[in-house]
Phi, psi and omega in degrees: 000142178269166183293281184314195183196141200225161193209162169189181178296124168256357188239152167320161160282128185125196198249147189187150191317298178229128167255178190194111197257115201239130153224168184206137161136192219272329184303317222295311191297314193299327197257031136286282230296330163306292192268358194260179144185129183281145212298292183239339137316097166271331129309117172293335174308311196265031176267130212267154152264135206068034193217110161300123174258133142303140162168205186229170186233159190224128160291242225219323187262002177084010179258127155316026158017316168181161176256165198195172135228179204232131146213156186261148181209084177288146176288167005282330177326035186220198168297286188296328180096001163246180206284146183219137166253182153180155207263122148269131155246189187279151236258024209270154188307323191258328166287333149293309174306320179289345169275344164282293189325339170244003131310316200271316181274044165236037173120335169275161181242154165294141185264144185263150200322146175072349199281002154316307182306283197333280197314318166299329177293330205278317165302351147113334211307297164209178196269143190316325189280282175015275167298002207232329167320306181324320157306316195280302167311343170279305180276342144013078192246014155229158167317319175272339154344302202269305197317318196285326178292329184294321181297279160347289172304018180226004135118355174333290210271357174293291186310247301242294176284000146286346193276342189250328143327276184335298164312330175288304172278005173272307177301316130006289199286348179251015163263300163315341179260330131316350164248342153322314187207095204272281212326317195314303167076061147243012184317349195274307207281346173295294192307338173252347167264336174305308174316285175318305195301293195295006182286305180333315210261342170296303171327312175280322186314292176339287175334267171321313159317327184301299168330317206259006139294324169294330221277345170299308186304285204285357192265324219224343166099158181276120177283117162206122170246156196267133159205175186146183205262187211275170173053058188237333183117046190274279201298344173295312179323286162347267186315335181267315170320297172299338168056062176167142183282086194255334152229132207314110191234132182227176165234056151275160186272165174098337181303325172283097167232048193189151185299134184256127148237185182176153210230130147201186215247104175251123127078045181107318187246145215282098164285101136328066167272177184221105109318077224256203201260171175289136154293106179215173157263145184207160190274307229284101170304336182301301159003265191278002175257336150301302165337297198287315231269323168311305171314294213292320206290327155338311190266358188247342172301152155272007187173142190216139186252120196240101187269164194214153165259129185304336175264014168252134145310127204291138175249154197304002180282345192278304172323329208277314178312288206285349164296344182291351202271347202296005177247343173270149196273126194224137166237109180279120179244094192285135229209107136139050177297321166318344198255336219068143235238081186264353203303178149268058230268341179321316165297337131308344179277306155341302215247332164242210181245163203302317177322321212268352218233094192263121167266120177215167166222120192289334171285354127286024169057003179276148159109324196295004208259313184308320168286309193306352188255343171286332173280327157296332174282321197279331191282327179248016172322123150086348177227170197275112171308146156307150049354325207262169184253329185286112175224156211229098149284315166293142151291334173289341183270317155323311183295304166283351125313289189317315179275338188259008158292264181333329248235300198280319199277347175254353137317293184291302180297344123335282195322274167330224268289020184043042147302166188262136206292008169259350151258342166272359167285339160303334195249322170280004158289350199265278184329295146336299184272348157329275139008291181318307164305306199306309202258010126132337157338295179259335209310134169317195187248349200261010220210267183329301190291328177291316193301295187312319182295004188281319194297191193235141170323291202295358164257000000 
């Protein structure tokens, strides 16, 4: 348990039906109990836990200040794993503020962001890949989103590396026990129960790395840019996707010449589009710096809707485009179909795949239901849909899968080549604590304090 008892604002700022003023730490009962009295709870002592009281908060002169409930949540029962109040009052600027202002002056300090989360980690309550889901459940912008922040937060993706944790140190205790007692002559028979164990502990990792192209997509959203030469309907696309005029559309060529982005939700996944300027050659400096930024978003997407116009025949700036593309995930969205159909499109069928090739008019409204099924299909191409509830969305959890992946993989490659089984415990000593990191075990403390600051104060 920590010393201090630390309190903050648990609702956004501005006026709203309920507000909610939090404290955690050893202080929290005693210093409601200084400003609350209860309707009929007269005693603070006699306030039942997790059980909402009616009453009022008071200042200092004994003036009513706001009705509220109260409730108390004693330890270990709580968010932090310490005794936690909280006020619920109205929900208006000036009665939270004046109910923070007389928590901190009976004794509490501002908490500093995440330090709510934080105190439940230090506290045994739950584990940093734990804490760090809270953020993902908060920030959260699809259904399968949250069910994956949720799964997490319930220690899903916990299990599964400790269970491989578990596994590292069974192999550890059976390195040591051969060096331990030489005379035995099992090092043959260590070295093949070590083998077996780490293919094993290889397998789940693999598994979970398999998880983190959806779990990136539903955790950060699909990066897709809209492209094509100028005046083809790329920002009308946009504006029809969003169901809003978010961007300036003339028929002059040229009008887009900076990144557009904007996040919305096709058939479940998390969309990222980027509306970029037309590919061409040009004079124009302004331009040509909408250009470049169009290549980088290109090389930074994960999918790209390449629009092109179907009553034109393709010229070499649509051939130029699409040669840049042959690495990329493509949704050709052949666009002014109402105009009549003069494109090849057949040259393009060449080169991508036909399924892939959306005949639309964005100025009817046709066709869009058809991209839109593409982008969901084009969004899970190629990765294994999840079954499973442990998916690996961070990148930091990715990253240090990955090393205790390699890590595990030059053991086993040790093992064949008969290195002696006391060096090889280095690379599954690498491997643990990779692992380790993840669920808050081995992680430094300068690693804790960045993962926290992330969070919003009253959490």
């Amino acid at each position: 348990m920590l010393e201090d008892t630390i309190a903050a604002v648990g609702t956004a700022p501005g006026e709203a039906g309920i507000g909610i003023v939090r404290l955690s730490g050893k202080d929290s009962q005693d210093i409601l109990g200084k400003i609350f009295r209860g309707k009929k709870v007269k005693d603070i002592n006699d306030m039942p836990s997790r059980y909402m009281t009616y009453g009022f908060i008071f200042d200092d002169e004994g003036s009513k200040i706001d009705e509220v409930l109260a409730v108390i949540m004693r330890a270990p029962y709580s968010y932090t794993g310490e005794d936690v109040a909280e006020i619920h009052c109205h929900g208006g600027i000036i009665p939270i503020r004046k109910i923070m202002e007389l928590v901190l002056k009976k004794g509490a300090r501002m908490a500093e962001p995440g330090e709510f989360t934080k105190r439940g980690f230090l506290n045994g309550r739950i584990d940093l890949a734990q804490s760090e889901a809270v953020i993902d459940v908060i920030t959260s912008k699809t259904d399968e989103g949250l069910k994956n922040a949720m799964n997490q937060l319930q220690g899903e993706l916990s299990v599964r590396v400790k269970a491989v944790m578990d596994m590292l140190l069974s192999m550890l205790a059976h390195i040591e026990a051969s060096i331990d007692f030489p005379e035995h002559d099992i090092e043959e028979i260590t070295a093949e129960n070590i083998r077996s164990k780490g293919l094993e502990a290889k397998a789940i990792l693999k598994e979970l790395q398999n998880t983190y192209y959806e779990g990136r997509i539903q955790r950060e959203g699909l990066s897709t840019a809209i492209i094509g030469r100028p005046n083809v309907g790329k920002s009308s696309l946009l504006n029809l996707l969003l169901k809003e005029n978010r961007a300036i559309v003339t028929d002059i060529p040229g009008t887009t010449r900076d990144i557009i982005e904007e996040y919305l939700n096709v058939k479940g996944v998390l969309i990222k589009l980027i509306d970029t300027a037309g590919l061409r050659e040009t004079e124009d400096v302004v331009e040509k710096i909408g250009v470049e930024r169009t290549k980088e978003a290109i090389n930074d997407a994960d999918l790209v809707i390449f629009v092109i116009d179907a009553s034109k025949k393709l010229d070499p700036e649509d051939m130029l485009i699409a040669s840049i593309l042959n690495d990329k995930r493509v949704i050709i969205a052949a666009n002014k179909m109402d105009m009549g159909i003069d494109a090849e499109l057949d040259l393009l069928e060449d080169r991508f795949e036909k399924e892939r090739i959306i005949r639309m008019s964005v100025k009817d409204k046709k066709g869009i239901e058809l991209l839109e099924e593409a982008i969901w299909d084009a969004a899970y191409s190629g990765s294994v849909k999840t079954r499973g509830s442990a998916v690996v969305s961070n990148i930091r959890h990715k990253s240090l899968i990955d090393k205790a992946h390699e890590s595990i993989d030059r053991a086993l490659e040790a093992i064949d080549e008969g290195i002696p089984l006391d060096l090889i415990s280095v690379d599954i000593k690498d491997a643990w604590r990779f692992l380790g990191e993840i669920t808050g075990d081995t992680v430094e403390e300068d690693i804790i304090t960045e993962i926290f600051s992330r969070f919003c104060i009253g959490k």
